[in-house]
C-alpha positions in Angstrom: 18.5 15.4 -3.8 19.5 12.6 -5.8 21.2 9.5 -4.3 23.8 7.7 -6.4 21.6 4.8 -7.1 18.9 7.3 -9.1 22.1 8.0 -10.7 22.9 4.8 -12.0 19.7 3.9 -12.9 19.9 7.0 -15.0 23.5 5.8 -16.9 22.0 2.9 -18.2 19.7 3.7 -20.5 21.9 7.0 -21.6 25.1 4.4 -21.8 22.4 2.1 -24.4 21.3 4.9 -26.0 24.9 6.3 -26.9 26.2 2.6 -27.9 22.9 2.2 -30.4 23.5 5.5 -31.5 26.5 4.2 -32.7 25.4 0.7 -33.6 23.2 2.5 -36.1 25.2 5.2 -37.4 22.8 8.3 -36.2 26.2 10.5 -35.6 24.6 13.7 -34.5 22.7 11.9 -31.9 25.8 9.6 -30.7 27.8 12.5 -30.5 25.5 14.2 -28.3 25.0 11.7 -25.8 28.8 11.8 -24.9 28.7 14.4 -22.8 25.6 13.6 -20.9 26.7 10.0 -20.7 30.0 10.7 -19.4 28.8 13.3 -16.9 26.8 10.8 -15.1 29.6 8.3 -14.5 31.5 11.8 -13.3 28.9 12.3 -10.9 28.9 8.7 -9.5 32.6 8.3 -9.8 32.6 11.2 -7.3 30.0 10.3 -4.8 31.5 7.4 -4.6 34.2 8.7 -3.5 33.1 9.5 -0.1 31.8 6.1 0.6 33.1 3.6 3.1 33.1 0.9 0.8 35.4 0.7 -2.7 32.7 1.3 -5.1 35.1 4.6 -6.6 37.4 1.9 -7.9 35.0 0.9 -10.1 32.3 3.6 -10.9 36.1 5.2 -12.0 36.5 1.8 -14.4 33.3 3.0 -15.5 34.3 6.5 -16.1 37.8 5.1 -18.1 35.3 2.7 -19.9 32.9 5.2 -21.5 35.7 7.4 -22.0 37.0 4.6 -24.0 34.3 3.9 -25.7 33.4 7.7 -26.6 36.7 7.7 -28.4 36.9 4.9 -30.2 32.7 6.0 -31.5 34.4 9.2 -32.5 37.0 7.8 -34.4 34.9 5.4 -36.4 32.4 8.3 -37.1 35.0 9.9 -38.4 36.6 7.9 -40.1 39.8 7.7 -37.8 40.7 4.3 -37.7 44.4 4.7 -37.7 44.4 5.9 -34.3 41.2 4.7 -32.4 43.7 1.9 -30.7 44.1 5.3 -28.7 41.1 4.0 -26.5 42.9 1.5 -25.2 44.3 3.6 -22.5 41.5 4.0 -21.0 40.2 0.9 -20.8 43.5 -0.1 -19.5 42.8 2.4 -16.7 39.9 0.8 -16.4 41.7 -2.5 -15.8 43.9 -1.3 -13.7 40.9 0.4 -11.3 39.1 -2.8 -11.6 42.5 -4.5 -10.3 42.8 -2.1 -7.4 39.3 -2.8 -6.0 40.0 -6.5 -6.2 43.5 -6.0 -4.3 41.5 -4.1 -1.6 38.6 -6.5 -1.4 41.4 -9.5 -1.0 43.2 -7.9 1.4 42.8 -5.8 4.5 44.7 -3.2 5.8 47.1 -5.4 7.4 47.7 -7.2 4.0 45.9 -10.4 5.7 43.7 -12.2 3.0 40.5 -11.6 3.4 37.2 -13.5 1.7 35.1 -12.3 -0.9 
């Protein structure tokens, strides 16, 4: 079986792949690599999620990242632009997920600050 760090070496190069699809124009292609893309971070988002450590917080960034990012591809592909600000929710998630993990990491259970 896999363990989540095959899986992230595997997101990588689809992530590229996707994001020069779109770079280049090759729509069919870009398209496609949505779902396997996004079904990666999925799939690290939720092993994370058993963890000990906080990683979720931001393999599920990730996730609202690529989300993002999907959208705002499909909009400019097809010629969407009026509402492609849209993916901006997501990567406000994303913030937002990103913030969490830092509020965690500064601060134990006891709210006591804690270093880096």
């Amino acid at each position: 079986m896999f363990k989540t760090r095959h899986y992230e070496n595997l997101h990588i190069p689809l992530w590229l792949l996707k994001d020069t699809c779109w770079m280049l124009q090759w729509r069919a292609l870009g398209i496609t690599m949505i779902i396997p893309t996004i079904s990666v971070a999925l799939i690290i988002t939720l092993k994370s999620r058993r963890g000990k450590d906080d990683e979720f917080w931001i393999n599920l960034a990730v996730l609202f990242w690529i989300s993002g990012n999907s959208y705002w591809m499909l909009c400019e592909f097809f010629h969407h632009e009026e509402i492609k600000n849209y993916a901006g929710f997501p990567f406000l998630a994303g913030m937002i997920s990103v913030a969490y993990f830092y509020k965690i990491r500064l601060f134990n259970k006891n709210g006591k600050k804690n270093i880096l």
